[in-house]
C-alpha positions in Angstrom: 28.9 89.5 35.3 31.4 89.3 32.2 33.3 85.8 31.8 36.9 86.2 31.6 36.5 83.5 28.8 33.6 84.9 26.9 36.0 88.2 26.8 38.7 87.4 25.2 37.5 84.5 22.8 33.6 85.7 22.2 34.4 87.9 19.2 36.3 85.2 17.8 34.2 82.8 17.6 31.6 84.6 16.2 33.9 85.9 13.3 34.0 82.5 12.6 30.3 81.2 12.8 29.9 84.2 10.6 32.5 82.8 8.0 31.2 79.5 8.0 27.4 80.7 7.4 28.7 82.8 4.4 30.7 79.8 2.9 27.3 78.1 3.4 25.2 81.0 1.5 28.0 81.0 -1.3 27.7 77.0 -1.8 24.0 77.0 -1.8 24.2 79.8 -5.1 26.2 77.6 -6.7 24.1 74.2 -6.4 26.9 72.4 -4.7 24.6 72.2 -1.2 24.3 67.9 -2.0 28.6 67.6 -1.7 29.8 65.2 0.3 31.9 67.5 2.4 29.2 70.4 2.6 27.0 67.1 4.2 29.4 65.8 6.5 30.2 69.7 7.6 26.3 70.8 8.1 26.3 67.2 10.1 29.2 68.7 12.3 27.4 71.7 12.5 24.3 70.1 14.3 27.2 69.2 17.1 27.2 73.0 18.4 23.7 73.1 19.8 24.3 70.0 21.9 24.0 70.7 25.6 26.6 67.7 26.4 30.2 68.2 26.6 32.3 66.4 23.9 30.9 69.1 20.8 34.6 69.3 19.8 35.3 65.5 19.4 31.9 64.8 18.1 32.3 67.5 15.4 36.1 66.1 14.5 34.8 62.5 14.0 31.9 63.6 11.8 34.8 65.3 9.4 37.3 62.4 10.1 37.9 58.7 7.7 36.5 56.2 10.5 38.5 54.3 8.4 41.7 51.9 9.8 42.9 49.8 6.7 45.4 51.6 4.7 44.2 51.7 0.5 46.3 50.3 -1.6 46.9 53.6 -3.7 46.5 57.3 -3.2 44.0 58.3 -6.4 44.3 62.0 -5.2 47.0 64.1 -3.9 45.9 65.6 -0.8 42.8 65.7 2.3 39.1 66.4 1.3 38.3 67.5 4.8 36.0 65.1 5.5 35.3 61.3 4.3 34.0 60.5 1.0 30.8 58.9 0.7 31.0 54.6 0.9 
């Protein structure tokens, strides 16, 4: 029997597996597959195919700054997404 929930937000997310799977074809053409954020995304990634609940919180924290201390100056103008490598 059809899940109310699997009806209206099914297509959805699939549009948007398939959007990330493209970006991941396009990044691998152009050789930028070792980037920092293309790491810590394919890392999130892994999250999704966990049976245990939490997927959304573990995926946030693997494209969050763990960090608490603020830096003493902003070098770039802006959010990378994820954080930088250490």
């Amino acid at each position: 029997m059809p899940s109310p929930l699997v009806d209206l937000q099914f297509i959805d997310a699939r549009a948007r597996v398939l959007d990330v799977a493209a970006f991941l074809d396009r990044v691998q053409r152009h050789g930028q597959d070792s980037d920092f954020r293309v790491l810590a995304l394919k890392a999130a990634l892994a999250e999704l195919s966990s049976p245990d609940p939490g997927r959304a919180r573990r995926v946030l924290e693997h494209l969050s700054d763990p960090s608490t201390d603020p830096i003493p100056a902003a070098t770039t103008q802006g959010a990378t997404g994820a954080p930088p490598p250490l």
